[in-house]
PDB file with one MODEL, atoms N, CA, C and O in Angstrom:
MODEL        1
ATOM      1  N   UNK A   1       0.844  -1.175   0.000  1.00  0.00           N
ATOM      2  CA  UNK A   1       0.000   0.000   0.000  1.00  0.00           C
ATOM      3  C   UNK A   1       0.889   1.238   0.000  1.00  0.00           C
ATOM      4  O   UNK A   1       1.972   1.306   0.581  1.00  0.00           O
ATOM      5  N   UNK A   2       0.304   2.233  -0.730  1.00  0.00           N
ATOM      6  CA  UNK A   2       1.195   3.661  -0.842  1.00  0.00           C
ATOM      7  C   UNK A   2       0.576   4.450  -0.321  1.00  0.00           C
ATOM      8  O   UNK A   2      -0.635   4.414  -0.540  1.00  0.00           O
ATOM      9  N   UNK A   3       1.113   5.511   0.595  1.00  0.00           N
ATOM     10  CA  UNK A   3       0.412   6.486   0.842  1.00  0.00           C
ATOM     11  C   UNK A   3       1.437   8.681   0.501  1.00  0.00           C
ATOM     12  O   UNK A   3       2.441   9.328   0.800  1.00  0.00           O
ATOM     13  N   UNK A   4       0.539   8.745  -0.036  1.00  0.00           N
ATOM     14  CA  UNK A   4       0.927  10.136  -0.255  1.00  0.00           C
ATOM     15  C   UNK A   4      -0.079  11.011   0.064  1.00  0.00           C
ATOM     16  O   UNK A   4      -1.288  11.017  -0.168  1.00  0.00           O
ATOM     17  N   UNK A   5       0.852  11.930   0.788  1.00  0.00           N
ATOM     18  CA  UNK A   5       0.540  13.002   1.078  1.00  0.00           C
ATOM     19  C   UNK A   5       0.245  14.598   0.392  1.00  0.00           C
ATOM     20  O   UNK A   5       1.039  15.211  -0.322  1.00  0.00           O
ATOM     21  N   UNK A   6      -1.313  15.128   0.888  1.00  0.00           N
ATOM     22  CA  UNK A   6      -0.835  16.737   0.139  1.00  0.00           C
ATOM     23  C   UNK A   6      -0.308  17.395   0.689  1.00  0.00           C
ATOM     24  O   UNK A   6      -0.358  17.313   1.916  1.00  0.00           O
ATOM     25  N   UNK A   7       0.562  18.510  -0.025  1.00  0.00           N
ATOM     26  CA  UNK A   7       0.964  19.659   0.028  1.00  0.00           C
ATOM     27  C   UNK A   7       1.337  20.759  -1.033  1.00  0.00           C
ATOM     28  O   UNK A   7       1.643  20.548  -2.206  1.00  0.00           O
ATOM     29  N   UNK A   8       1.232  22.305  -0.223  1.00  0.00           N
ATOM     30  CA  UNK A   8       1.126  23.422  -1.179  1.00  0.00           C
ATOM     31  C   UNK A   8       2.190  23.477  -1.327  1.00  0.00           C
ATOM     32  O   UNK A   8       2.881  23.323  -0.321  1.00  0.00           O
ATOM     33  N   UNK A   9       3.152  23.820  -3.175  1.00  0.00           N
ATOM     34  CA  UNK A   9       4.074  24.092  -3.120  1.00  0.00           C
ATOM     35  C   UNK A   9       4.019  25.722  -2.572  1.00  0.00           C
ATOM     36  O   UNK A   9       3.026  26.391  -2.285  1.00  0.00           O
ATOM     37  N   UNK A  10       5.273  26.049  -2.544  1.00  0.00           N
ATOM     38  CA  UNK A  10       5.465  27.374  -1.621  1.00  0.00           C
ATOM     39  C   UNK A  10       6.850  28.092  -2.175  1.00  0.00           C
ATOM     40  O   UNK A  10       7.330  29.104  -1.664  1.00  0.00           O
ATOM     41  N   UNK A  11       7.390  27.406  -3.282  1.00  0.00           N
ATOM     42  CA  UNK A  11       8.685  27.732  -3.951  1.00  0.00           C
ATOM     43  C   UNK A  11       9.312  26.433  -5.158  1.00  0.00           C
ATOM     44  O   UNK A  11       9.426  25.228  -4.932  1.00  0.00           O
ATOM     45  N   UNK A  12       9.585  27.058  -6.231  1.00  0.00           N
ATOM     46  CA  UNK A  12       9.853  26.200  -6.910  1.00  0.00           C
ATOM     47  C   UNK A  12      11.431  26.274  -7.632  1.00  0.00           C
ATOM     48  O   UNK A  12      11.684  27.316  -8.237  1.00  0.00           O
ATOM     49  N   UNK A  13      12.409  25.286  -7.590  1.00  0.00           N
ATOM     50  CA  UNK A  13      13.553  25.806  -7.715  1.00  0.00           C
ATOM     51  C   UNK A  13      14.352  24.526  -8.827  1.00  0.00           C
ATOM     52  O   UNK A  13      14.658  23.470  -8.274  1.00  0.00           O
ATOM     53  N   UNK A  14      14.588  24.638 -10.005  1.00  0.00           N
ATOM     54  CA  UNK A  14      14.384  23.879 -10.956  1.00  0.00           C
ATOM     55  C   UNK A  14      13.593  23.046 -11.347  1.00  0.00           C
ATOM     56  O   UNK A  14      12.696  23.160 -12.182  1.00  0.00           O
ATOM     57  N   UNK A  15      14.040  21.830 -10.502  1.00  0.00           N
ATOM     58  CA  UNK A  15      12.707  20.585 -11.087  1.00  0.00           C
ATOM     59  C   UNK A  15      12.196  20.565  -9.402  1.00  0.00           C
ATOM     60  O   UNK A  15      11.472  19.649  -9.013  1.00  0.00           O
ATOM     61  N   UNK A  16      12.498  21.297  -8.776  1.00  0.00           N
ATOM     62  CA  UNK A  16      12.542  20.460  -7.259  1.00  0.00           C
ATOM     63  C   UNK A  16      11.367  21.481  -6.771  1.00  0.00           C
ATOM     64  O   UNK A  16      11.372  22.660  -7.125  1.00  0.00           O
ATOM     65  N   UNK A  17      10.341  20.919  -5.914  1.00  0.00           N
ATOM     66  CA  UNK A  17       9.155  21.995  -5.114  1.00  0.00           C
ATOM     67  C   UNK A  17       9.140  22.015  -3.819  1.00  0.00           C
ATOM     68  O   UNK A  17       8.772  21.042  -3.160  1.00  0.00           O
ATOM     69  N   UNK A  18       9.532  23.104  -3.312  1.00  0.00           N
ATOM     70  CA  UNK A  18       9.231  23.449  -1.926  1.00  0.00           C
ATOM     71  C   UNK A  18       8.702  23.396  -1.458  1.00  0.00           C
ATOM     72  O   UNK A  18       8.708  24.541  -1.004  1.00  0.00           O
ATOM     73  N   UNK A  19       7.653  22.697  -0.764  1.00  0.00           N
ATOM     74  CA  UNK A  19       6.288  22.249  -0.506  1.00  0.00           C
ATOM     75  C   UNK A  19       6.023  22.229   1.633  1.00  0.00           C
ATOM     76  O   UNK A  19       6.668  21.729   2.556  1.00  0.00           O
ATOM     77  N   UNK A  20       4.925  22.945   1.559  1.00  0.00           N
ATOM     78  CA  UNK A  20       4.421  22.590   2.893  1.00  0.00           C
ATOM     79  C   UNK A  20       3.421  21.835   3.254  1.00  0.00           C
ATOM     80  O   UNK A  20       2.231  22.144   3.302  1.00  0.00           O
ATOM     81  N   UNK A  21       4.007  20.660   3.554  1.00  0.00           N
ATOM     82  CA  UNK A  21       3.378  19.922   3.965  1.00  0.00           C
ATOM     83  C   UNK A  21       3.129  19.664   5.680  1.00  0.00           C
ATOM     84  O   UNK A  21       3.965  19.120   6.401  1.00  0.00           O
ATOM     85  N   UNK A  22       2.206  20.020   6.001  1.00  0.00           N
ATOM     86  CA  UNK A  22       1.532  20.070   7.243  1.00  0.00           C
ATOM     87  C   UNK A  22       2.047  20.846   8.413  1.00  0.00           C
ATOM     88  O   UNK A  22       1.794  20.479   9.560  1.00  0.00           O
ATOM     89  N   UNK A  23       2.801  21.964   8.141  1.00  0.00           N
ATOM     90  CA  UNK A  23       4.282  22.231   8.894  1.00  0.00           C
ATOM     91  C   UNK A  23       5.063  22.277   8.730  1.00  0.00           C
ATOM     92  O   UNK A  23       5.898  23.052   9.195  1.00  0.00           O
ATOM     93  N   UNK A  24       5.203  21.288   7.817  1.00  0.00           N
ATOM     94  CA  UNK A  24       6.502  20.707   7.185  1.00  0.00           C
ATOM     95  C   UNK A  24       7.193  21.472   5.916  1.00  0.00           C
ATOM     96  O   UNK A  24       6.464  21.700   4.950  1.00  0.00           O
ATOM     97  N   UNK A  25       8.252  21.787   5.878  1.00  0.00           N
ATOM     98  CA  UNK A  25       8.842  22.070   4.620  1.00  0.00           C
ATOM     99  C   UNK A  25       9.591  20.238   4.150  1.00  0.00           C
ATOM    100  O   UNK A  25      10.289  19.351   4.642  1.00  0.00           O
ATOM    101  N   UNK A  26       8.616  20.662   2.539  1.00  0.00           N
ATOM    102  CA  UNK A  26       9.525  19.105   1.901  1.00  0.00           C
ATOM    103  C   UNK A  26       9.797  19.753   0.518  1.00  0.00           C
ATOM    104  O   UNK A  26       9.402  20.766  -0.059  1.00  0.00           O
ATOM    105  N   UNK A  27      10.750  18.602   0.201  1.00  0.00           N
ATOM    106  CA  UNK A  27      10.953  18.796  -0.991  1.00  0.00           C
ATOM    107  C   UNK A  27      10.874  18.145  -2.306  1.00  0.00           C
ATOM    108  O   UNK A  27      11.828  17.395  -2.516  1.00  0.00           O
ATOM    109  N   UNK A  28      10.055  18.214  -3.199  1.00  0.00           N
ATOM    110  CA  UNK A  28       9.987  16.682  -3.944  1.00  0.00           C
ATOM    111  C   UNK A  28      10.032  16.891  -5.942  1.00  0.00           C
ATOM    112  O   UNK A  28       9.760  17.886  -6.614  1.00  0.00           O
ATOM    113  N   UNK A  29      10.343  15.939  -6.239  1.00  0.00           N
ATOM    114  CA  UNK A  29      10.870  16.145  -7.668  1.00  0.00           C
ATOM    115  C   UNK A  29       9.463  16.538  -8.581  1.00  0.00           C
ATOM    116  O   UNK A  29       8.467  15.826  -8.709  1.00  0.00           O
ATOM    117  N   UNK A  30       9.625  17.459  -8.982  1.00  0.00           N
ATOM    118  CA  UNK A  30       8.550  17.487  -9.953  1.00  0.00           C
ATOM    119  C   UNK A  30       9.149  17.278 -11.810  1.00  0.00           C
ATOM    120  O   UNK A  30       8.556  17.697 -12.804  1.00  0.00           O
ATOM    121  N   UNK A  31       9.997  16.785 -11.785  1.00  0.00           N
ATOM    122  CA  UNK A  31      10.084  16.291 -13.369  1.00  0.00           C
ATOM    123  C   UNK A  31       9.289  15.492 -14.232  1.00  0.00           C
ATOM    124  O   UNK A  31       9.353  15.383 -15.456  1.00  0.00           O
ATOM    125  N   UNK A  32       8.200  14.713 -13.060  1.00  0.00           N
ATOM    126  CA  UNK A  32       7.440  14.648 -14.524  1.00  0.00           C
ATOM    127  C   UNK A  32       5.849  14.937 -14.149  1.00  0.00           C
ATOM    128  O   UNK A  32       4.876  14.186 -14.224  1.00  0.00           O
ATOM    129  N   UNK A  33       6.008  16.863 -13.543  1.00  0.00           N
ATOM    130  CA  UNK A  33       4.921  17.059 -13.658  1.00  0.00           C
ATOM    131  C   UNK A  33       5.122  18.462 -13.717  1.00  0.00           C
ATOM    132  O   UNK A  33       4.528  19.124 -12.866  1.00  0.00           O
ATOM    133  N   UNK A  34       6.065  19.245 -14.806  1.00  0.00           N
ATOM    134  CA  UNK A  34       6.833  20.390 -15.383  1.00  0.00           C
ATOM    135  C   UNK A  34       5.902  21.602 -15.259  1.00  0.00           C
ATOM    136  O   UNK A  34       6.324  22.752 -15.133  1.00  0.00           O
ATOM    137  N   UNK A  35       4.565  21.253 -15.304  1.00  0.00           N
ATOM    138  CA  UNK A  35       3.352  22.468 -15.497  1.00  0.00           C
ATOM    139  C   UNK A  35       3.243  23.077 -13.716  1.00  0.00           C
ATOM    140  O   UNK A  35       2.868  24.197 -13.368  1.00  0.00           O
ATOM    141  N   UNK A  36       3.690  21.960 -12.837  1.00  0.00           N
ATOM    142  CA  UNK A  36       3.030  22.830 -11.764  1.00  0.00           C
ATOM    143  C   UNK A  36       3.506  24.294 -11.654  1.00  0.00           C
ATOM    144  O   UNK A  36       4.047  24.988 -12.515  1.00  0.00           O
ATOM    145  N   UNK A  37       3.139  24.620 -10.255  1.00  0.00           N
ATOM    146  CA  UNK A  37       3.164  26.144 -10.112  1.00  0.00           C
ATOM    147  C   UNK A  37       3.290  26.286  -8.884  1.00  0.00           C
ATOM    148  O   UNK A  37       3.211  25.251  -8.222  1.00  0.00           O
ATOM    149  N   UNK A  38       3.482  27.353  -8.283  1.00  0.00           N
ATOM    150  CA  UNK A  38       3.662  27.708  -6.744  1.00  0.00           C
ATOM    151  C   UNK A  38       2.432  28.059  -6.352  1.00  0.00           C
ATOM    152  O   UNK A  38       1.823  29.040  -6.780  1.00  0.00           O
ATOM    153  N   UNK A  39       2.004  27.222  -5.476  1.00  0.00           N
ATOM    154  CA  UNK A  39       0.351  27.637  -4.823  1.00  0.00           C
ATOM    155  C   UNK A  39      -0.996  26.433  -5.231  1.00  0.00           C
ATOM    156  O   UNK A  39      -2.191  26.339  -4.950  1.00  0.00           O
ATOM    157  N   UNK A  40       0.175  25.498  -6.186  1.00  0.00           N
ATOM    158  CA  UNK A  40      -0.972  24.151  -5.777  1.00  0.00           C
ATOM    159  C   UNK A  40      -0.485  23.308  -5.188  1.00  0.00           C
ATOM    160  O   UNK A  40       0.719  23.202  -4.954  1.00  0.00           O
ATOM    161  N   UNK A  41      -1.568  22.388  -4.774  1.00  0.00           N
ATOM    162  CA  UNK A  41      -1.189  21.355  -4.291  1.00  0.00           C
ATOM    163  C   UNK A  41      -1.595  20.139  -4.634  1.00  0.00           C
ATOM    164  O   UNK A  41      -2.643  19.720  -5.126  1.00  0.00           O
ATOM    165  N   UNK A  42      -0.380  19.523  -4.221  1.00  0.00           N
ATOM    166  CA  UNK A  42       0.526  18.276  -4.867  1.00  0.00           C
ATOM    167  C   UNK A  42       0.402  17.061  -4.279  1.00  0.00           C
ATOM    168  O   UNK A  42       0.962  17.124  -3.185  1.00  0.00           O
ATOM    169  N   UNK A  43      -0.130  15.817  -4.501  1.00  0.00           N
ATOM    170  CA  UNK A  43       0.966  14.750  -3.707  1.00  0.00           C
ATOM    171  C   UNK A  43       2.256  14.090  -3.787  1.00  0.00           C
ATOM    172  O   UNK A  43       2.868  13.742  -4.797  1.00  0.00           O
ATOM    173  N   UNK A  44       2.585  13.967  -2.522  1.00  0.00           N
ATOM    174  CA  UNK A  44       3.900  13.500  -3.217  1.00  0.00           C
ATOM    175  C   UNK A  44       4.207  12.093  -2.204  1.00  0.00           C
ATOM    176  O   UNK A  44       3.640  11.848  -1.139  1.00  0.00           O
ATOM    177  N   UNK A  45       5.243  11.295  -2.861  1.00  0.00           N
ATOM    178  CA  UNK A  45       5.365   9.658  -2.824  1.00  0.00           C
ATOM    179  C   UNK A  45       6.637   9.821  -3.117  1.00  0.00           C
ATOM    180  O   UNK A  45       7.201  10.524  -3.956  1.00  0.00           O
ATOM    181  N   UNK A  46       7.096   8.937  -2.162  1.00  0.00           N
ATOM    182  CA  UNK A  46       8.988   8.348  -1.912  1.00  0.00           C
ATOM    183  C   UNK A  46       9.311   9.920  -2.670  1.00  0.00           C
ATOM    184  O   UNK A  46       9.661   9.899  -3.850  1.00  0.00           O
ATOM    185  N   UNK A  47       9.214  10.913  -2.141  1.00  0.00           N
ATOM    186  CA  UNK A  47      10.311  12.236  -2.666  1.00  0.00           C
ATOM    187  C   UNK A  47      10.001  12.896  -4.059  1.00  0.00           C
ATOM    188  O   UNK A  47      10.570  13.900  -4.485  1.00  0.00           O
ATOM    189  N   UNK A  48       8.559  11.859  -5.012  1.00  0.00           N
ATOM    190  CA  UNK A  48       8.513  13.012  -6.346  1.00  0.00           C
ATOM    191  C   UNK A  48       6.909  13.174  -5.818  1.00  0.00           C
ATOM    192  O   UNK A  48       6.420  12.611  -4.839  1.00  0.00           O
ATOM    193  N   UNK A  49       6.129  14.248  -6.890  1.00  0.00           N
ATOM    194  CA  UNK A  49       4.855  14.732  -6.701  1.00  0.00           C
ATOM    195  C   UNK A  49       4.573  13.933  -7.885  1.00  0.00           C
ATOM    196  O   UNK A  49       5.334  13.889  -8.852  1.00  0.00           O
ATOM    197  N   UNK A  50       3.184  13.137  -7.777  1.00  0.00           N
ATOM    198  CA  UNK A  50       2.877  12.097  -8.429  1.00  0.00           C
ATOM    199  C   UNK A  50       1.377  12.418  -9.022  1.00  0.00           C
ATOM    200  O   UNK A  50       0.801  11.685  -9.827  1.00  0.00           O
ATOM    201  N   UNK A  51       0.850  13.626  -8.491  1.00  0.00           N
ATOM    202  CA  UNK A  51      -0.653  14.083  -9.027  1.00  0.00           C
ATOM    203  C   UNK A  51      -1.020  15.584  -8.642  1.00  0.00           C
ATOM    204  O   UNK A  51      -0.756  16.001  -7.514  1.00  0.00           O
ATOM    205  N   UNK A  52      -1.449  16.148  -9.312  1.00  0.00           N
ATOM    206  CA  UNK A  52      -2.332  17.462  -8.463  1.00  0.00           C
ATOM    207  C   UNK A  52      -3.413  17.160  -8.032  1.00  0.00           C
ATOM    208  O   UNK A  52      -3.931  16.074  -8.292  1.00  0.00           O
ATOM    209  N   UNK A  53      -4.112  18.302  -7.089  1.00  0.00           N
ATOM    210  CA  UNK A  53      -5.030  17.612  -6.843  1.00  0.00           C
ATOM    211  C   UNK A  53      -5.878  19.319  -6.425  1.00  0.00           C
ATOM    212  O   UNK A  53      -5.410  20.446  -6.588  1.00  0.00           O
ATOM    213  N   UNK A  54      -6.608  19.099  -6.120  1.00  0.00           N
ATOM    214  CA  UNK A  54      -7.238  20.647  -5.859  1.00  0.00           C
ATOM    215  C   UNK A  54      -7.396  20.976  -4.460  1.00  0.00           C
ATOM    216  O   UNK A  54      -7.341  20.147  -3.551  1.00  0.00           O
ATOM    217  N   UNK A  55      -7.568  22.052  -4.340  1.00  0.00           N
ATOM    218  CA  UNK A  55      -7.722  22.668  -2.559  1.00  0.00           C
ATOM    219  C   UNK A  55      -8.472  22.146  -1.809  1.00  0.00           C
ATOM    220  O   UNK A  55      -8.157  21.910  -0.642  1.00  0.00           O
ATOM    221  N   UNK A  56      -9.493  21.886  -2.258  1.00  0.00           N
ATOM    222  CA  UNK A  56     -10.618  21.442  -1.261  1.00  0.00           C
ATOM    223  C   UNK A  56     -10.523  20.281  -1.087  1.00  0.00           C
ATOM    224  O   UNK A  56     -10.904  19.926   0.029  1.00  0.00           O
ATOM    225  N   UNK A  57     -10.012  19.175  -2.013  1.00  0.00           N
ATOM    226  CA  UNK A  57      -9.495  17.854  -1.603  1.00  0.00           C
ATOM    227  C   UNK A  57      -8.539  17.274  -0.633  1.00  0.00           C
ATOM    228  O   UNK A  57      -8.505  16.240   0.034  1.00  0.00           O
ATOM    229  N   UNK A  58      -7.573  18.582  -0.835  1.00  0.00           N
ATOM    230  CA  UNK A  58      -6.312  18.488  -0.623  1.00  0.00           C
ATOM    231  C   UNK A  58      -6.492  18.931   1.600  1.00  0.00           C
ATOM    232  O   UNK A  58      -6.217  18.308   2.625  1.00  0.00           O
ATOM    233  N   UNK A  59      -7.084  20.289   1.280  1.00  0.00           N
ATOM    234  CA  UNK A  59      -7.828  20.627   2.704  1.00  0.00           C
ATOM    235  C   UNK A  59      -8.403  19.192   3.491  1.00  0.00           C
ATOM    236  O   UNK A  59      -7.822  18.724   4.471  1.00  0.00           O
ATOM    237  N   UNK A  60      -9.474  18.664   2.970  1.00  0.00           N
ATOM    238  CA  UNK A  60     -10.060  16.981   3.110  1.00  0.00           C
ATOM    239  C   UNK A  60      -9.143  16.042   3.825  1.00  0.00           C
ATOM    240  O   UNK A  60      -9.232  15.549   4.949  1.00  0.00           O
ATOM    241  N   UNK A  61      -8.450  15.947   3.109  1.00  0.00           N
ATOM    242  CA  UNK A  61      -7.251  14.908   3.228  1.00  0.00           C
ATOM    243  C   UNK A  61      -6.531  15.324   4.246  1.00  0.00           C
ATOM    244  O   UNK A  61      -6.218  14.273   4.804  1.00  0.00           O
ATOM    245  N   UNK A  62      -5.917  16.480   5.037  1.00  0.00           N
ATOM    246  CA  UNK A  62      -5.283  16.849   5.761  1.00  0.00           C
ATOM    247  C   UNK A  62      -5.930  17.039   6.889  1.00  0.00           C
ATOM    248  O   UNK A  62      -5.455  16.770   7.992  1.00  0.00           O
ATOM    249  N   UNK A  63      -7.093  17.530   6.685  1.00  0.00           N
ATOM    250  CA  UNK A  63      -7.981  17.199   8.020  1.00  0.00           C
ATOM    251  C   UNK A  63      -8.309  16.056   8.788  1.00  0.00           C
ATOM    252  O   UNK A  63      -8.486  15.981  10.004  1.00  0.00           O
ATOM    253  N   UNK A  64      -8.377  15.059   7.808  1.00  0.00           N
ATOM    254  CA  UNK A  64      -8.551  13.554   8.207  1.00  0.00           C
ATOM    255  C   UNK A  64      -7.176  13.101   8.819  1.00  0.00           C
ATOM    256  O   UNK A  64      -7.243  12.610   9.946  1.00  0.00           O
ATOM    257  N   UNK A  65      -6.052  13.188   8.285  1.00  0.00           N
ATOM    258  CA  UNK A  65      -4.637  13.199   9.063  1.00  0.00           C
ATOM    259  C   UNK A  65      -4.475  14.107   9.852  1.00  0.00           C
ATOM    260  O   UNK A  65      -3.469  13.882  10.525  1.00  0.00           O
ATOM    261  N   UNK A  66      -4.985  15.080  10.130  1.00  0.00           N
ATOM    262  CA  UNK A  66      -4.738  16.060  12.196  1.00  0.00           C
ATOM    263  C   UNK A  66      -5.987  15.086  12.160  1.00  0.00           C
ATOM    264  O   UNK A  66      -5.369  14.153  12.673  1.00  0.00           O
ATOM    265  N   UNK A  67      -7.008  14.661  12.001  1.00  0.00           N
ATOM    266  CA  UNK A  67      -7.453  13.767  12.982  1.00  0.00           C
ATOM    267  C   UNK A  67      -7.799  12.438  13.638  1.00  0.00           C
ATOM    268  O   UNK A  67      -8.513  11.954  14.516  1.00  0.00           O
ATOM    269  N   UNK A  68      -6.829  12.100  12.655  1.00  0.00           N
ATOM    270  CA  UNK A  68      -6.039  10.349  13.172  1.00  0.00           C
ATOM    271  C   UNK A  68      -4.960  10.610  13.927  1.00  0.00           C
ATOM    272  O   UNK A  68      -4.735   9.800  14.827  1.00  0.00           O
ATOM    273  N   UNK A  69      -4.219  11.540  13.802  1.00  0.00           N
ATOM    274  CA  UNK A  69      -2.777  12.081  14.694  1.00  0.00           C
ATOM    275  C   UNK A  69      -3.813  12.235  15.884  1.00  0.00           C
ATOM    276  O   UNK A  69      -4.028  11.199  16.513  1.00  0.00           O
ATOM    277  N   UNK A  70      -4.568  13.521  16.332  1.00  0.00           N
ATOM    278  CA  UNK A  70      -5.163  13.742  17.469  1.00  0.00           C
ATOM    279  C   UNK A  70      -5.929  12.306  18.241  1.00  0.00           C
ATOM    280  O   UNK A  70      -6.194  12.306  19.444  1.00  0.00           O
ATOM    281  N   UNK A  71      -6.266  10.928  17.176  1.00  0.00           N
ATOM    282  CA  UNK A  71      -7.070   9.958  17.936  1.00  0.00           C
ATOM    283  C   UNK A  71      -5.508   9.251  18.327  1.00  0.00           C
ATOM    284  O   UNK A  71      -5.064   8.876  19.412  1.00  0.00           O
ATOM    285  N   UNK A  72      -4.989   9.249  17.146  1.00  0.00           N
ATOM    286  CA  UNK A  72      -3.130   8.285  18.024  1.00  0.00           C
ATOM    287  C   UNK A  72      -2.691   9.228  19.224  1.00  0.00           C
ATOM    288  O   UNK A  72      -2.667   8.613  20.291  1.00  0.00           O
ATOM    289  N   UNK A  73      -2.440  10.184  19.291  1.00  0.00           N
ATOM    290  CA  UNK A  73      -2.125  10.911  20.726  1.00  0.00           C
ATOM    291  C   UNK A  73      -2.959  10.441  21.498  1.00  0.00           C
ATOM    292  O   UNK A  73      -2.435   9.735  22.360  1.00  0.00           O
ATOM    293  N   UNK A  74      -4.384  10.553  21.587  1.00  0.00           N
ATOM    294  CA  UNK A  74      -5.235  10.133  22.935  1.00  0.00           C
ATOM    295  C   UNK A  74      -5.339   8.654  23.046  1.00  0.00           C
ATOM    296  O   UNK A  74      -5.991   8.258  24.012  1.00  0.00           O
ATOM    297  N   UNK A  75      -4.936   7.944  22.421  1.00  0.00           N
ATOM    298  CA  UNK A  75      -4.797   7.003  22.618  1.00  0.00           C
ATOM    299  C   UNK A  75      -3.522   6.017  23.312  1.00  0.00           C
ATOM    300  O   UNK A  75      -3.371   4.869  23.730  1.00  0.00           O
ATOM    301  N   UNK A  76      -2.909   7.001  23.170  1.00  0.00           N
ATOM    302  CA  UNK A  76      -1.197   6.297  23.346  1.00  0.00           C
ATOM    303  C   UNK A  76      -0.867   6.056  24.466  1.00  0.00           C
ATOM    304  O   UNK A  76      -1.233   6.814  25.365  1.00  0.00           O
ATOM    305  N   UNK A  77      -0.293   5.234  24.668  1.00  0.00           N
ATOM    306  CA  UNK A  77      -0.177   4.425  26.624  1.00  0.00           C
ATOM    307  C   UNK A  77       1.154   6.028  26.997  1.00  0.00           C
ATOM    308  O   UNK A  77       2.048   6.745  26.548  1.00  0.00           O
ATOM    309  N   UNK A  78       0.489   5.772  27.869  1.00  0.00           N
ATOM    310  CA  UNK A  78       1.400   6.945  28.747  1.00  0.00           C
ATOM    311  C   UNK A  78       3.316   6.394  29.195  1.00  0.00           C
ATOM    312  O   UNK A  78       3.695   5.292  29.591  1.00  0.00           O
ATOM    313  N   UNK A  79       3.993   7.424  28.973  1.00  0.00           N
ATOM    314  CA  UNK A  79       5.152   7.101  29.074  1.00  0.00           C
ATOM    315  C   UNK A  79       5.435   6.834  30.552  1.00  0.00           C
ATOM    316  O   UNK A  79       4.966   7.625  31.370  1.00  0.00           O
ATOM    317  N   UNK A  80       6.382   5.469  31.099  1.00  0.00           N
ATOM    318  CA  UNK A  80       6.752   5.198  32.396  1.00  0.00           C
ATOM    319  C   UNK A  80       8.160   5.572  31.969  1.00  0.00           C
ATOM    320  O   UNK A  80       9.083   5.530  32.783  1.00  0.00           O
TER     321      UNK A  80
ENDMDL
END
C-alpha cells in the first residue's frame, strides 16, 4: 500500500518543489509534472509529486490526518 501526502508548493527551484506539507517544509521532484506552479497542491510519494489535486481535496485529506494524529495521541499508553 502507498500512501501520499498533500501539500502546497510554496517555492519552486528547478525541477525540485518546496512544498508545505503540514508544517513541514519538503521537498519533492517534480520532473514529470513540469506544469506545476507555486500555490498548488501536490501529492507527493517516496520524494517526487505524483498528481495534483485541488484545494478542497487536498484541505479533506489533511484534516482527516490532524485527525487520526489527534485519535493516536489520545490514545497512546502513557510514558513510564
Amino acid at each position: 500500500m502507498c500512501l501520499a501526502i498533500p501539500a502546497k508548493i510554496i517555492k519552486i527551484e528547478n525541477r525540485t518543489a518546496i512544498s508545505d506539507m503540514m508544517g513541514n517544509e519538503v521537498r519533492a521532484d517534480i520532473s514529470v509534472m513540469p506544469d506545476v506552479k507555486v500555490g498548488d497542491y501536490i501529492l507527493i510519494h517516496a520524494g517526487f509529486a505524483i498528481q495534483r489535486i485541488d484545494e478542497r481535496d487536498a484541505q479533506e485529506t489533511l484534516t482527516l490526518f490532524q485527525q487520526m494524529f489527534e485519535k493516536q495521541e489520545t490514545n497512546a499508553a502513557p510514558n513510564l
